[in-house]
N, C-alpha and C positions, 0 to 999 in steps of 0.2 A: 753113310747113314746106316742105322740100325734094321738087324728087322725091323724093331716095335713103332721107332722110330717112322722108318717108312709107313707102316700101316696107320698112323696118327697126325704122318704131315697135311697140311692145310690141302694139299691135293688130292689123297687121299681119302679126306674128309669128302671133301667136294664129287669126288666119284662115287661115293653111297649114298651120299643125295641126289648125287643126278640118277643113277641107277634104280633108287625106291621109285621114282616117279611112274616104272616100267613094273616093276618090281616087289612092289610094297613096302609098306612101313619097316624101318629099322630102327634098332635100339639107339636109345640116347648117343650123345657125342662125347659122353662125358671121359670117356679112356685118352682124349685127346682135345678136349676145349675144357679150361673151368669154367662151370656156372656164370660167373658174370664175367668172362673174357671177351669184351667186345670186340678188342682189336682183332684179336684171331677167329672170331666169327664172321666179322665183314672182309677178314683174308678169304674165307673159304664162302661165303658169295658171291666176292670179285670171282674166284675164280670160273666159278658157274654162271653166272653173269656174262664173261667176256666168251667163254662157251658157245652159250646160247645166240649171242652176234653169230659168232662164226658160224652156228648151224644155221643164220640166216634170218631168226628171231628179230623182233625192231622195239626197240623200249617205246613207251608211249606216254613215259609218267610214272609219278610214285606211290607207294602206296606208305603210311606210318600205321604203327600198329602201340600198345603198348600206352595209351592215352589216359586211361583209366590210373589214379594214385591208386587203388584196389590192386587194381593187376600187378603195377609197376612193385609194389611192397610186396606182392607170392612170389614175385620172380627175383627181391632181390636188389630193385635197381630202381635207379632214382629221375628217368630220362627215358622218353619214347625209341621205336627203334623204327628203321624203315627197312622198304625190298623196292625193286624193282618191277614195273607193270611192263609186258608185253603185249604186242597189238592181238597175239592170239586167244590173251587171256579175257577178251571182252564177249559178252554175252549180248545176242540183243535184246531190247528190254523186249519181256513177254516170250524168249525165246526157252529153249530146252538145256538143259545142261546133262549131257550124258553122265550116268554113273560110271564109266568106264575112265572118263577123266581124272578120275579125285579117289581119295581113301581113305578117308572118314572129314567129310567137310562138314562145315559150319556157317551160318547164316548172322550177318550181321547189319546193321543203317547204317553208315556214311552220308555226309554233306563232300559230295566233290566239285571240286574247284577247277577250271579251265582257266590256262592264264595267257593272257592278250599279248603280254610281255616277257621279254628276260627277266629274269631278276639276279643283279650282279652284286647287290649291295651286301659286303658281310655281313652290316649290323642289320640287316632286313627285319622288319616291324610288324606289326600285323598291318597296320596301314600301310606299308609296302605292300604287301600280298594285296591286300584290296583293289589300292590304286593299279595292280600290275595284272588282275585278276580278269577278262573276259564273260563270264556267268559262273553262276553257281547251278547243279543239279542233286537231286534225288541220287542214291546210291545204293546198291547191296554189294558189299563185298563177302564173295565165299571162299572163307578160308580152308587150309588144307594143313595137315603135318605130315610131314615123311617120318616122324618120331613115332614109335609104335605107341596106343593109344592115348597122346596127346601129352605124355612125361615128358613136357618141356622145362628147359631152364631158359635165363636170356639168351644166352650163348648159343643154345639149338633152334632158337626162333631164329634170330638173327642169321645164321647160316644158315637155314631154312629158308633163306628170301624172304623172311617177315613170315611165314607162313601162309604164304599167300598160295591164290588159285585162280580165280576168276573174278569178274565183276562185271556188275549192270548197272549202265547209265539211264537214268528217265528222260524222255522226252522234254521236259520244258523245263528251259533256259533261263536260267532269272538271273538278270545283273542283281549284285550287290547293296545299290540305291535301294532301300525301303525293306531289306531283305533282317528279320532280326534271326541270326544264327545262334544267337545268347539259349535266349527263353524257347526258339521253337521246339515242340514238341517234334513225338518219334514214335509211333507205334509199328512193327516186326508183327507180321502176322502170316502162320502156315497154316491152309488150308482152312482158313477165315477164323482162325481160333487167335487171340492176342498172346505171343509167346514171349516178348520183352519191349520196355518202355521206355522213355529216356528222353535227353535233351539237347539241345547244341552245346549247355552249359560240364556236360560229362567229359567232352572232348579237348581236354585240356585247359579246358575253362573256357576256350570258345574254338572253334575249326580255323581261325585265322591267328591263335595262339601256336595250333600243333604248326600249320604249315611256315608258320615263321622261324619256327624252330628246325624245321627240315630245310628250308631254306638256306639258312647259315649254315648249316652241317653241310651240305652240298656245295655249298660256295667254299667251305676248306675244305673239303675232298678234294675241289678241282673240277668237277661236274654240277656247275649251277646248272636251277631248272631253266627250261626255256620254252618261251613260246608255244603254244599247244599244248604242255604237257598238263595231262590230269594226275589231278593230287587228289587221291583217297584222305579223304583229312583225317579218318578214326570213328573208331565205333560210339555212335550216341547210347549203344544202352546193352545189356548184353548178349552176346552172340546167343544163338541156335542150331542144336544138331540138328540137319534133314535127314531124309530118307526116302530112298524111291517112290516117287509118286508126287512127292510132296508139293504142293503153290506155295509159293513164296512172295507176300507181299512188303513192301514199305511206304508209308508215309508218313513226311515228312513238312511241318507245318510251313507252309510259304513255299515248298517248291514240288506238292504235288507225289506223286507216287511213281514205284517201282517195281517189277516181278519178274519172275522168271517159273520153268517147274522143271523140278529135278528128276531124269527119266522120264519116260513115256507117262508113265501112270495109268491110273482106268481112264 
């Protein structure tokens, strides 16, 4: 293998990702992924992925990102994308999020999904996810980019782990039964000021559309989800940059609210 070569292989890649995390933001990937390469973006998160096992990390669930047709057409591509959630990346709700973790995050609502069951079916449906689902909860997911100031493509999300970071689960547990995910509303609110709006109907046209879709992607990778696992189902409305100090709230219509605060603050 080449110099150039080497410094562009999928390992490569994956070692200044994992490195930013310590390190800081690095320029795009583009010297060694094109813009919409999925396949060699999810090369260079397996490999950081199977890393983070070995450094003793436990997945816990997925996260999809990319739900929005808005977002999906700036980046290029026609289909959500996902990462992997780790047990360390949860927050409790109402807890602290050091600024020392993250480097330049972002605030967003989720409807997340808890599932009772495997789901082995390829053609997995929304009413699979349903039938296969445990409760539904409240969510913030904070996203993160190791991409210096947020110059993402698909290709740098995608091996960015979705750009994912953290996340907070709300307290109360709502089965499915009586639950409308369509129409419910979404208010995103930092430090009581309303900073974005939205609906269950943003998210792929419903949160049981995105995660049937991850579903079957997972089931042909060879890694169905299973039992326990939360599913970040996507952002109801548009994310938010914080900033030290900040409260972070969400609610979300039918299942109640979430927060967290970023740093100490006053």
């Amino acid at each position: 293998m080449d110099e150039l070569a080497s410094k562009t292989s999928p390992a490569a890649l994956a070692k200044r990702l994992s490195n930013a995390y310590a390190n800081g933001a690095i320029e795009p990937l583009r010297d060694g992924l094109d813009p919409t390469d999925g396949a060699g973006a999810y090369a260079v998160q397996d490999i950081n992925i199977k890393y983070w096992i070995e450094q003793g990390r436990r997945i816990v669930g997925r996260k999809i990102g990319l739900t929005a047709k808005a977002v999906q057409a700036q980046l290029g591509v026609d289909q959500p994308d996902y990462g992997a959630l780790f047990d360390d990346m949860q927050i409790e709700n109402g807890g602290v999020l050091s600024t020392e973790k993250v480097i330049q995050p972002k605030a967003e609502a989720e409807v997340a999904l808890v599932l009772a069951h495997d789901i082995t079916k390829a053609s997995a449906t929304p009413e699979d996810i349903a039938a296969a689902t445990d409760y539904a909860v409240a969510a913030i997911e904070i996203v993160d980019s190791r991409i210096a100031d947020w110059k993402i493509t698909f290709a740098d999300t995608v091996a960015d782990n979705g750009s994912s970071a953290f996340f907070v689960l709300g307290n109360d547990k709502k089965p499915l039964d009586g639950l409308d995910l369509y129409t419910c509303g979404m208010a995103l609110e930092i430090n009581d000021q309303i900073v974005s709006v939205g609906a269950g109907a943003a998210c792929l046209g419903h949160p049981l559309n995105a995660a049937a879709w991850l579903a079957r992607v997972m089931i042909a990778n060879g890694t169905p989800l299973k039992a326990g696992d939360i599913l970040l189902t996507g952002a109801l409305g548009p994310m938010a940059a914080i900033t030290p100090g900040d409260r972070v709230k969400a609610s979300i219509g039918g299942l109640g609210s979430v927060s967290f605060t970023y740093g100490k603050g006053a």
